[in-house]
Structures are given as C-alpha cells and as structure tokens.
Wavefront OBJ file of the C-alpha trace (Angstrom):
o trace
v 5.822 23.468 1.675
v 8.819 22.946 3.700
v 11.699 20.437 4.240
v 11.542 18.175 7.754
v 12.386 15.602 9.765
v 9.775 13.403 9.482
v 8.555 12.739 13.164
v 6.313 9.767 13.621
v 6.423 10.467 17.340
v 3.812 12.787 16.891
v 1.676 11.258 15.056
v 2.224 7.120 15.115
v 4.458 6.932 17.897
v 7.759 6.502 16.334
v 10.228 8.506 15.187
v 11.998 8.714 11.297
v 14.705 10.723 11.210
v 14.905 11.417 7.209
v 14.786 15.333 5.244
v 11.124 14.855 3.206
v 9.168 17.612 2.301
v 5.828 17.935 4.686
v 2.856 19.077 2.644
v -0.301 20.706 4.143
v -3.749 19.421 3.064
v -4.470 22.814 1.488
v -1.170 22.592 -0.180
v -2.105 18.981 -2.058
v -5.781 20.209 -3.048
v -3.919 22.722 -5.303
v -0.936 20.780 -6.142
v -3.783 18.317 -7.560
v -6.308 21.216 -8.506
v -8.542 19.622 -5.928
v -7.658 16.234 -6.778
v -9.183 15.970 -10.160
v -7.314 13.723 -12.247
v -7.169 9.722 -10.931
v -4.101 7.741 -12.269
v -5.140 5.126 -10.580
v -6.358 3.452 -7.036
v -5.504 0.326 -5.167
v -7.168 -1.103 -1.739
v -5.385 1.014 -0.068
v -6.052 4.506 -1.579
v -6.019 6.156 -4.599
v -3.601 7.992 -6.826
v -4.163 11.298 -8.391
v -1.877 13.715 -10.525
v -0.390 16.850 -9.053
v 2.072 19.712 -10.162
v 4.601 21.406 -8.055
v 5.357 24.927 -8.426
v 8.059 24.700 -10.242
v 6.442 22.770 -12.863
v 7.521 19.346 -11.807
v 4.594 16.593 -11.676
v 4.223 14.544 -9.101
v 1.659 11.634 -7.942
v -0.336 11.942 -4.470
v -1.218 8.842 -3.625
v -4.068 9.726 -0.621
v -4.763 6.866 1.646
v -8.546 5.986 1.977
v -10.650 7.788 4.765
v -12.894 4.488 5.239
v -10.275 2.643 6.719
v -9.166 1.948 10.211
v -6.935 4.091 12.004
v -4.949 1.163 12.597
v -4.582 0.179 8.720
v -3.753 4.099 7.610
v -0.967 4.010 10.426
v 0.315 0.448 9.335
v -0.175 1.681 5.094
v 1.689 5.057 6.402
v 4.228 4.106 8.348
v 4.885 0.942 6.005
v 5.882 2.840 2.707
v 7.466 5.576 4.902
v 9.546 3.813 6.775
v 10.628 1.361 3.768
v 11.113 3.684 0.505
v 12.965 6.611 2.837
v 15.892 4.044 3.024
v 16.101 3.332 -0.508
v 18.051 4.709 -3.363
v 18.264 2.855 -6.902
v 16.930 3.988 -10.067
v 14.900 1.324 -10.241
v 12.235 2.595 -7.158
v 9.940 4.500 -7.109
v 11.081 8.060 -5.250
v 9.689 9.605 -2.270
v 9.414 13.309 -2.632
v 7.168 13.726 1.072
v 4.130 13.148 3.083
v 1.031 14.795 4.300
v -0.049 13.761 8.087
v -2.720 16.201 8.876
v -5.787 15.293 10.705
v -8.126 13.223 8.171
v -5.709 13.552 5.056
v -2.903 11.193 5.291
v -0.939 10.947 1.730
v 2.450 10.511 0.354
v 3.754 12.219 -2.867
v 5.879 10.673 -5.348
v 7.790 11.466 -8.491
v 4.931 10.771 -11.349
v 6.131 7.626 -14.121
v 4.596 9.153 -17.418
v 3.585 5.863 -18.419
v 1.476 4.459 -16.003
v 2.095 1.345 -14.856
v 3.353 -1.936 -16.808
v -0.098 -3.608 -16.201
v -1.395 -1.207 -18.686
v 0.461 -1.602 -21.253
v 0.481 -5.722 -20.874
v -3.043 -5.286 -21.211
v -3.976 -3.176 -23.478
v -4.267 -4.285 -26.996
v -3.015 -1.132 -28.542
v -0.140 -0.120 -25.908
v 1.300 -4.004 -26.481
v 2.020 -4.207 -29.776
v 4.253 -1.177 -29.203
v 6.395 -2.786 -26.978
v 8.766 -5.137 -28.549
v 10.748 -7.940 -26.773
v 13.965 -6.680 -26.034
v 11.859 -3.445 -24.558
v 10.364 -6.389 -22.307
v 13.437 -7.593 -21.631
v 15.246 -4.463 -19.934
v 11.823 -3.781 -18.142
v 12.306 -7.239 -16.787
v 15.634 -6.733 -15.861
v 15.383 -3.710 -14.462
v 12.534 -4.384 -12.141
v 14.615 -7.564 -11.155
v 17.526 -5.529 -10.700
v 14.943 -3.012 -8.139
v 14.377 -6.696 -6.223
v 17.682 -7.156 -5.874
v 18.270 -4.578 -4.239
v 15.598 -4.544 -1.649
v 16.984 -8.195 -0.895
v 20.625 -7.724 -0.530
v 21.979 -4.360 -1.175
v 19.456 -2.252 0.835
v 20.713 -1.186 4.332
v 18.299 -3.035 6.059
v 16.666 -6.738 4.284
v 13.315 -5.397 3.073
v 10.928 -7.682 1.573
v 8.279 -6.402 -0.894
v 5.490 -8.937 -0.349
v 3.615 -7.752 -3.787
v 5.370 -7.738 -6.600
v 2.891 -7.954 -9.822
v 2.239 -5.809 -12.778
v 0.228 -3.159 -11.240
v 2.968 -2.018 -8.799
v 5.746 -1.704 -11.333
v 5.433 1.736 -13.183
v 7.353 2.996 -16.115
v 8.743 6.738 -16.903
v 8.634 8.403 -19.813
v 11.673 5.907 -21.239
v 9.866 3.111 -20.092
v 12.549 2.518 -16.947
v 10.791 0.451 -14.602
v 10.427 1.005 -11.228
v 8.907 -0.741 -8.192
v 6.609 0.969 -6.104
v 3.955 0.308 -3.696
v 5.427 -0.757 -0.547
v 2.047 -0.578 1.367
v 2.654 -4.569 2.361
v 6.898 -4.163 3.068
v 8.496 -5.260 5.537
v 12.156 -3.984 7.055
v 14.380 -7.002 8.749
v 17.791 -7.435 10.389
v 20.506 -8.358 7.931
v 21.066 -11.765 10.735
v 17.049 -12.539 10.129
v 16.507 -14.594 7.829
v 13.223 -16.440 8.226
v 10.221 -14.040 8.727
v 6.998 -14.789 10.368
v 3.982 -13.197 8.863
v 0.728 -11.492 10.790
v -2.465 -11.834 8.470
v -2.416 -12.681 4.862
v 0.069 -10.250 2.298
v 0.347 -10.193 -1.214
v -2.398 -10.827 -3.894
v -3.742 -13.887 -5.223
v -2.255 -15.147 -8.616
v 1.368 -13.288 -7.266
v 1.553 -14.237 -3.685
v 3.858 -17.555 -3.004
v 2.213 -20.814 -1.833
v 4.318 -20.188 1.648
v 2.195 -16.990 2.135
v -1.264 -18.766 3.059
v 0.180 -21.033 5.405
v 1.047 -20.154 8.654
v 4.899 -20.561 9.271
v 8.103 -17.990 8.969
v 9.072 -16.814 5.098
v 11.739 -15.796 3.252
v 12.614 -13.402 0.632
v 12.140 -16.417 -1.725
v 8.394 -15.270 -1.841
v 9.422 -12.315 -3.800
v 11.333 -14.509 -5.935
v 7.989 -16.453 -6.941
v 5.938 -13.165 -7.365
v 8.270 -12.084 -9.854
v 8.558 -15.571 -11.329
v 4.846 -15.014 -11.929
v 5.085 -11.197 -13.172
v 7.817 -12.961 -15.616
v 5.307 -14.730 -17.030
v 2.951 -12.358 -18.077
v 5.746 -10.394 -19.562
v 6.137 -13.331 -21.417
v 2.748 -13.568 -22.308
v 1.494 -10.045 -22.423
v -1.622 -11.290 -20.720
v -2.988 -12.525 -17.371
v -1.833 -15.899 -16.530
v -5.423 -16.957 -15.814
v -6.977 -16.243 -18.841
v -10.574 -18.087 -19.720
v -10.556 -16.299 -23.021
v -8.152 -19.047 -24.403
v -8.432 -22.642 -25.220
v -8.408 -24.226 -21.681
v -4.957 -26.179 -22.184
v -3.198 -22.316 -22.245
v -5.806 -20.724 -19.484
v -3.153 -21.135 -17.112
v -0.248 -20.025 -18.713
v 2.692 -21.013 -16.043
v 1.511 -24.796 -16.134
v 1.595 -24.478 -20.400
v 4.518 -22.825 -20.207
v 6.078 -25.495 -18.405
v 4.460 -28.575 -20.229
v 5.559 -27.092 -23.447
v 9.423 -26.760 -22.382
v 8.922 -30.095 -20.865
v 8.016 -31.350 -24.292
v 10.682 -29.578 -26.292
v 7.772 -28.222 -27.909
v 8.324 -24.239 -27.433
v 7.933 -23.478 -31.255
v 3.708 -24.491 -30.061
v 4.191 -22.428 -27.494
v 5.698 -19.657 -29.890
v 3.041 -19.925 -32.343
v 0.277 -19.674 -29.258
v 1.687 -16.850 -27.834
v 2.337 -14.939 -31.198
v 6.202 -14.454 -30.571
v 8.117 -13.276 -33.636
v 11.131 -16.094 -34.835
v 13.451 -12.900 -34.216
v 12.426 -13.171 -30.675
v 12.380 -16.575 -29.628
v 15.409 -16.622 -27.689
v 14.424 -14.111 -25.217
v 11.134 -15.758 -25.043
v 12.630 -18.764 -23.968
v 15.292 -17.054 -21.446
v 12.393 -15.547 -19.837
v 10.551 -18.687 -19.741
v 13.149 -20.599 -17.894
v 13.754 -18.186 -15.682
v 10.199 -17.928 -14.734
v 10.229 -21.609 -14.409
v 13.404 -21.495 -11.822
v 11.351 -18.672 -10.195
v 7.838 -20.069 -9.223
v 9.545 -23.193 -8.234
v 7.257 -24.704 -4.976
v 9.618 -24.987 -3.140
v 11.652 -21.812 -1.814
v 15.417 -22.904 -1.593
v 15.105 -23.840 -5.008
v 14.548 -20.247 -6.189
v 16.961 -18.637 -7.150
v 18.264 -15.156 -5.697
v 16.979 -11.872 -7.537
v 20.893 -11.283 -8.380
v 20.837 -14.862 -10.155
v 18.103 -14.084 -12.098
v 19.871 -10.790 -13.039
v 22.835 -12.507 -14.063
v 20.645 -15.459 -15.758
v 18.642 -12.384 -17.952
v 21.471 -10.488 -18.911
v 23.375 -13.876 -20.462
v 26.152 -13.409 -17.775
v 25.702 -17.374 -16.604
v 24.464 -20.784 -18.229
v 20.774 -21.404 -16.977
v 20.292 -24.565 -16.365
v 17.243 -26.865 -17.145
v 14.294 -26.024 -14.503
v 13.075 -28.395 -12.260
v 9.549 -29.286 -12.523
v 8.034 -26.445 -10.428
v 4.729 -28.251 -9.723
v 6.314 -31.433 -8.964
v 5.184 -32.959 -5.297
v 7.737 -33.605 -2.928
v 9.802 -36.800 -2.541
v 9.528 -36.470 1.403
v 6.211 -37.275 3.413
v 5.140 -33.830 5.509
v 6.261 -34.843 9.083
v 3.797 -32.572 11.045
v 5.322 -33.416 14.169
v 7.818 -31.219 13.411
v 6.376 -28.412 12.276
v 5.208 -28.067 16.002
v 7.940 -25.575 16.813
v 9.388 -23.734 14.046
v 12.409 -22.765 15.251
v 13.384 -25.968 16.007
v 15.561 -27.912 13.889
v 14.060 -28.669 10.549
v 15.497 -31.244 8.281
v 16.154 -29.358 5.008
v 14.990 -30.279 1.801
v 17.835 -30.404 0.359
v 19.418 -33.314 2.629
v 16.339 -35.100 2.586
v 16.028 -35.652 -1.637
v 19.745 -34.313 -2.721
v 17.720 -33.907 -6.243
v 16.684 -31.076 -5.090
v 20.133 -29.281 -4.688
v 20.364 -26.817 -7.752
v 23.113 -24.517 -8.647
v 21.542 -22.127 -6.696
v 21.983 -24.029 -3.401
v 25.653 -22.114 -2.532
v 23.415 -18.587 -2.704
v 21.010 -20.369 -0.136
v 22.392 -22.426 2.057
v 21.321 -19.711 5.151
v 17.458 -20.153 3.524
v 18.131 -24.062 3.065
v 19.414 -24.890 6.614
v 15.092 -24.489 7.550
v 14.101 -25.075 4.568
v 9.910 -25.614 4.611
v 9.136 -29.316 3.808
v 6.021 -28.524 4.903
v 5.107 -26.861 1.423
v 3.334 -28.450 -0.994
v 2.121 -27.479 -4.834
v -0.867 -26.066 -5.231
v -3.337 -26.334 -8.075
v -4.165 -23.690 -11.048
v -6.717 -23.182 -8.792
v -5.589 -22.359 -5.228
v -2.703 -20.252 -6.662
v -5.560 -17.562 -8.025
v -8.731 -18.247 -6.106
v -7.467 -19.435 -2.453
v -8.559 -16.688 0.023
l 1 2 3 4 5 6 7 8 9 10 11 12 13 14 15 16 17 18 19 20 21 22 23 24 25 26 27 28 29 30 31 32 33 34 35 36 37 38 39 40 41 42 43 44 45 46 47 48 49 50 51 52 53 54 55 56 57 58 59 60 61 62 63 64 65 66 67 68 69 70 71 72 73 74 75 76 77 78 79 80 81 82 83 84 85 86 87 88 89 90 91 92 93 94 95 96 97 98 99 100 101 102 103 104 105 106 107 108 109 110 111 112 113 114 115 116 117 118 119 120 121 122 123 124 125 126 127 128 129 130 131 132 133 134 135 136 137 138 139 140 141 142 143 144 145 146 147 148 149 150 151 152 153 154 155 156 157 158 159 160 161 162 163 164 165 166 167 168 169 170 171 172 173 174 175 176 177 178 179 180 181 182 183 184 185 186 187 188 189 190 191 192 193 194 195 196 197 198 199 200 201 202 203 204 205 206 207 208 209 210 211 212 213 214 215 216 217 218 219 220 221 222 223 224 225 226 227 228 229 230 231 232 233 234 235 236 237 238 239 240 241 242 243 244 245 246 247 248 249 250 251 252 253 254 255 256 257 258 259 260 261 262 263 264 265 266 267 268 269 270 271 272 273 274 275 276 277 278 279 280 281 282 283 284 285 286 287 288 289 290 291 292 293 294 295 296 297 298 299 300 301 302 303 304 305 306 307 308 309 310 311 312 313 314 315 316 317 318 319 320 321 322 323 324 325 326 327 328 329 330 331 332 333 334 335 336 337 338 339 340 341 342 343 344 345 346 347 348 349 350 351 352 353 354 355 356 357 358 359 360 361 362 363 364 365 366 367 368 369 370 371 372 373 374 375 376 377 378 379
C-alpha cells in the first residue's frame, strides 16, 4: 500500500493530480479477507467490509465486472474525480483506489451504521430514532448539499440524492456518498445539459426525463423527496396504506392545504412533543419538490429554514399546473432567450427568487407536473 498521485493518464486517459493511497488487488482480497462480508450493493457494484492494518475499517466498494468498459471508466472516473475535491464532514471520505487490470474499486472510510435507508425502514431500527435525531440527520445531509452546490471549488451536482446514498457513523452524522452519477461544472455554468437518463425514479426531478439543460435545483427536489420520508419513516409510495396516504408528498400537501396536519399527525404516528419539527420538515419538503425549479429554494435556504434561522413561508402548491401555455416554438434552441417564469405569472416569484435570479433568467416553462405515477414508474 502506498501513497500516489493518482494518474488517470494511464489508465482512462486523464490525469488527477491528488495524494490517495493505490491499493493492489491482492492487497483488497485481504483487507476484505477475500471479500466476505457485503454491506451492501448498488447497480453499479457492490460494497464489502475491509480492515486496514492498523486496525482501521474501511468499505471497498468494487465496481461490477459485467459492465462495459465504458461504464467502469465513467463510474471510476466519476466518484474519483468528484469526492477527491471535497472536504466537509458531511461526505463521505476517500481513503484510495484500486485500478488493476479486471479489479477496479475505491475504498472509503466505513459509516458503522449503514445507511439511513435502513434504519427508515426497518421497524425495529425506527423507533430508535427520535425526531430531533431526524432532524440533525436532515440538516446535516442538507448542509453536505450545500456544499457541493456553492462552497465546493468547482459546482458539483449530485444527481441522486435518496436514502440509500446517505450513510450514518457510529453517532449517526450523516454523510453523502455515492457520487457514481456527479457531475463537476464551471462556477460561470449554470444550466447543465444531461447525456442519458440520471438519478432514480421516485428521487429524480421531473426536469431529469426531459431532454433540455438542468440545474442544481434537481438536487433540491431529490432532497425535497428524501425529506419526506424522513418525515414519514417510510417510502413515499407505499400500497400498504389506505390509498389517500399511498403517496405521501401529495397527502402531505393536501393535509397542510387543509390546515388539517393534526390528521396527518395522527396518520403518521408523530408524538404531540414533536409536531413542530414535523411540520418544519413538511414545509420545507413542500418548498423543495416544487415543479417548477426557480421556485426551489437553495440547499443553504433550506439550512437556514431547518435550523429556525428564517421565517418559512407558506409553500406554493407544488403540483399546481402552470399559468403559462408551453410555447414549443421556443424550446427549439435552448440557449436562446427564454421568457422566465417568473415574468410571465409574477405569482410565482417567492422569497427565494433574489438566491435565483441566475437559475430564473432561463427558467424551464417547458416543465410541467407530473402524476403520483410518472414521478415513480416513468422510465
């Protein structure tokens, strides 16, 4: 095991000038006694424990063998390239890499508790976890976002954010991890296009299946959604329930659109002692999953808005249709110059607006709400 600088040139034809610790093949199989124990596995590869030699464990995630070349390289050089140029206690840490011929992996400091999709969904594991425990994970996995978005040295967008990518240590600190699907941008680019479909169905924005530029607004909405099952401490699509809460963001939203939250309270078995962060979190999830993107707010808004350090205002309707017919025409050429929504329906200007008005100047009229059903099922 030795320290390098990590030369793509080599291997993927580009170079990545960063100290990471280069591990043989031989040197993984007994880090991870021959990769024994599974922590878990994604479409991508699979996760196993390991043990460094001076006792510290670690977690080898080992990209699959049955993939294209071309998707290891893009998987590889994706999380490499993004999570070497971050530093918050709130991501996931790289320790180093293994390139050799048919064994690509990259090892990372191990989160004792798995990852926060567990414990939403285990029975046992949830009713451990109180509310204001919920709340700092929350936070802190917003405050992660944040800092991809705008305090990272380059703009980095995540692209899937949901419960099985945030992971928890052994104080239950989250941290985001998994950037398989991230992207690296110029600070001056602010609209993004995307090549093939990102993200996962249930997380992924409605701007992701359609074929036009993006923002970091799509992040925004993933975590809107991970909000919610927080919130919930269950799936969002859940046929297991009566069918009026199977889709928990649209009950979520008709119930705070009733002034009826105690029903919503009572349904989702939240304790009178915790009713007001319930209800912070639902707003902010509201704000969050919002249709359209310049009415999101940033991640550092919803920081601010979950730590009680500004008013939140009332949310919009976030499944509301827009005021302004699609004009096709000029979607033609999407750099051209794009009424916003904004000064087409100036109800749609929201405290927020200020934070966007680079996202707002092209903003997408083009988007339109989906059903219950296209946000999970649409392929």
């Amino acid at each position: 095991m030795e320290e390098v600088k990590l030369d793509l040139e080599k291997t993927h034809g580009r170079i990545i000038n960063e100290i990471l610790i280069m591990f043989t093949s031989q040197r993984l199989k007994i880090i991870t006694n021959n990769f024994k124990q599974k922590l878990g596995e994604g479409g991508y590869g699979i996760v196993y424990k390991g043990e460094l030699e001076d006792g510290l464990h670690v977690a080898v995630k080992v990209l699959r063998c049955n993939l294209s070349d071309q998707i290891i390289k893009q998987q590889f050089e994706s999380e490499v390239n993004t999570i070497r140029k971050t530093r918050h206690p709130n991501l996931v840490r790289l320790y180093g890499f293994c390139c050799d011929e048919g064994l690509k992996a990259l090892v990372y400091e191990f989160m004792e508790n798995g990852s926060l999709n567990k414990f939403l969904l285990n029975s046992r594991k949830k009713n451990l976890v109180g509310f204001k425990q919920l709340l700092n994970i929350a936070i802190g996995t917003a405050k992660g976002i944040t800092y991809l978005h705008e305090d990272a040295a380059d703009h980095i967008i995540h692209y899937d954010i949901k419960a099985a990518n945030i992971l928890l240590d052994k104080n239950s600190s989250p941290k985001v991890s998994d950037f398989g699907l991230a992207k690296l941008y110029r600070r001056d680019q602010t609209h993004h296009p995307t090549v093939g479909r990102r993200g996962t169905p249930g997380y992924a924005a409605p701007e992701m299946w359609l074929p036009f530029p993006v923002t970091h607004k799509c992040d925004v909405y993933s975590f809107g959604m991970l909000l919610f099952e927080i919130l919930g401490r269950r799936r969002n699509l859940d046929s297991s329930v009566s069918y009026s809460q199977e889709w928990l963001p649209s009950y979520v939203w008709k119930k705070f659109n009733e002034g009826a939250m105690d029903e919503m309270m009572a349904a989702l078995r939240i304790d009178e002692k915790d009713e007001g962060i319930a209800t912070k979190m639902a707003m902010v999830a509201l704000w969050c999953i919002h249709h359209r993107p310049e009415v999101r707010p940033l991640m550092s808004s919803v920081v601010k808005m979950l730590e009680d350090r500004v008013v939140i205002d009332r949310p919009l309707d976030p499944f509301r249709p827009p005021t302004t017919p699609v004009r096709w025409d000029l979607l033609q050429n999407v750099g051209g110059n794009i009424p916003s929504a904004s000064s087409a329906s100036s109800n749609w200007i929201t405290p927020f607006s200020r934070d966007n008005s680079y996202a707002s100047s092209a903003s997408p009229i083009w988007i339109t709400p989906l059903s219950r059903e296209d946000y999970i099922f649409l392929r």
